[in-house]
C-alpha positions as CSV (number, residue, x, y, z in Angstrom):
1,X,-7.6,0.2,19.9
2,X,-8.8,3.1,22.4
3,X,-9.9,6.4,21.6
4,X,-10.5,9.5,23.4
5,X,-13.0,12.1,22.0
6,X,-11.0,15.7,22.1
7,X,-12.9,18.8,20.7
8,X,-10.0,21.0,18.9
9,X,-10.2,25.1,17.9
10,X,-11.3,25.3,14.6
11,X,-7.9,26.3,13.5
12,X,-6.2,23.5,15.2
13,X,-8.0,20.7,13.4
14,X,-7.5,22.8,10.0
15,X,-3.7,22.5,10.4
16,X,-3.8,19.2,11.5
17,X,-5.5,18.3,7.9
18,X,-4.0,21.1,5.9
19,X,0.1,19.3,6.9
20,X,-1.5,15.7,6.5
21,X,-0.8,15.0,10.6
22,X,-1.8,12.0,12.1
23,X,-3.4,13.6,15.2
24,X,-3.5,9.7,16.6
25,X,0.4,9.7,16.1
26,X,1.5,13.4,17.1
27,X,-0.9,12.0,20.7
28,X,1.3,9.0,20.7
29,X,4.2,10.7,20.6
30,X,3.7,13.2,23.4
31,X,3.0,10.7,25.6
32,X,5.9,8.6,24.4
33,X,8.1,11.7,25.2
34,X,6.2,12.1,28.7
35,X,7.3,8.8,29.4
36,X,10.6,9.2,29.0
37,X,11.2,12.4,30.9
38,X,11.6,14.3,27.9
39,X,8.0,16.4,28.4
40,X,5.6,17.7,31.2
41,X,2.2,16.9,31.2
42,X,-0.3,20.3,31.5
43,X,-0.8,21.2,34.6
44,X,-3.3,23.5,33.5
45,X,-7.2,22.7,33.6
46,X,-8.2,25.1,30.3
47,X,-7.1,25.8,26.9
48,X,-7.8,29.2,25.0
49,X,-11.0,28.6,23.2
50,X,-12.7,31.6,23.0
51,X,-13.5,33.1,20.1
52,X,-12.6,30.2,18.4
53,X,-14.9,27.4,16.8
54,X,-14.7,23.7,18.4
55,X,-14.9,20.5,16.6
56,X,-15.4,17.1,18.2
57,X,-12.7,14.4,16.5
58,X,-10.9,11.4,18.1
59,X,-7.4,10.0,18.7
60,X,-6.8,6.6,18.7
61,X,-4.3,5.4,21.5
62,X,-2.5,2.1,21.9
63,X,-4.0,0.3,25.4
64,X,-0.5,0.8,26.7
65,X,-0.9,4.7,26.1
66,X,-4.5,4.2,27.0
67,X,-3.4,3.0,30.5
68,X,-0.7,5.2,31.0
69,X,-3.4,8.3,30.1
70,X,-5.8,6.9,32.5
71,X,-3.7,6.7,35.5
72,X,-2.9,10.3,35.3
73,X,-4.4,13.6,36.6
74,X,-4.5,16.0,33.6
75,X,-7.0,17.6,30.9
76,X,-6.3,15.6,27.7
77,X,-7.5,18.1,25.5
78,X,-4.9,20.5,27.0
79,X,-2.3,18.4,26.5
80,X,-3.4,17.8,23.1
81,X,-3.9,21.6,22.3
82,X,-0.2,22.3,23.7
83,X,1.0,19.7,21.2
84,X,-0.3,20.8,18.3
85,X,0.2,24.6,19.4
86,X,4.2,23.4,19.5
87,X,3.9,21.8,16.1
88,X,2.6,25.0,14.5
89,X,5.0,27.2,16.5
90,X,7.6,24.2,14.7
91,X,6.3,24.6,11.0
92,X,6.2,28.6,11.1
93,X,10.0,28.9,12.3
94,X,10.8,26.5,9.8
95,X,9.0,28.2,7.1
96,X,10.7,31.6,8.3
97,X,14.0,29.6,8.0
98,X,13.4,28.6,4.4
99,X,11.9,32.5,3.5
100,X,15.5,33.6,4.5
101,X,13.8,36.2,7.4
102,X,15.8,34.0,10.0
């Protein structure tokens, strides 16, 4: 199985551990849902980063995500940062839901 080395924030690789995530999976996913239509890759080049920490991990990709990664122009880490920004944007409306403040 492929990976690709990704440096997250700090904070970033903290949640991903903290909800028990499977960064490998969440990856997976995105590009599942880029496949299909149902997402845009990051046109971007740069992620916010300053200020913040950065720790070097890997996701492991299927060779069929792999290729489809590959034969596309676009920052992975970006794309991997905007993911797991949406996921935490995700958990804290949820948690407002259950506090009753929604």
């Amino acid at each position: 199985m492929p990976t690709k080395d990704v440096r997250l924030r700090e904070d970033h690789h903290r949640f991903v551990q903290d909800e028990a995530l499977s960064l490998s999976g969440l990856v997976q996913n995105g590009i599942d849902e880029v496949k299909s239509g149902d997402r845009e890759l990051p046109t971007e080049a740069d992620r916010e980063t300053e200020g913040h920490d950065l720790i070097r991990t890997s996701v492991s990709l299927t060779d069929e995500h792999d290729d489809f990664v590959g034969s596309r122009e676009f920052v992975f880490s970006v794309f991997v940062h905007q993911l797991i920004e949406e996921r935490i944007k995700r958990e804290q409306l949820l948690q407002h839901i259950q506090d009753g403040d929604i």
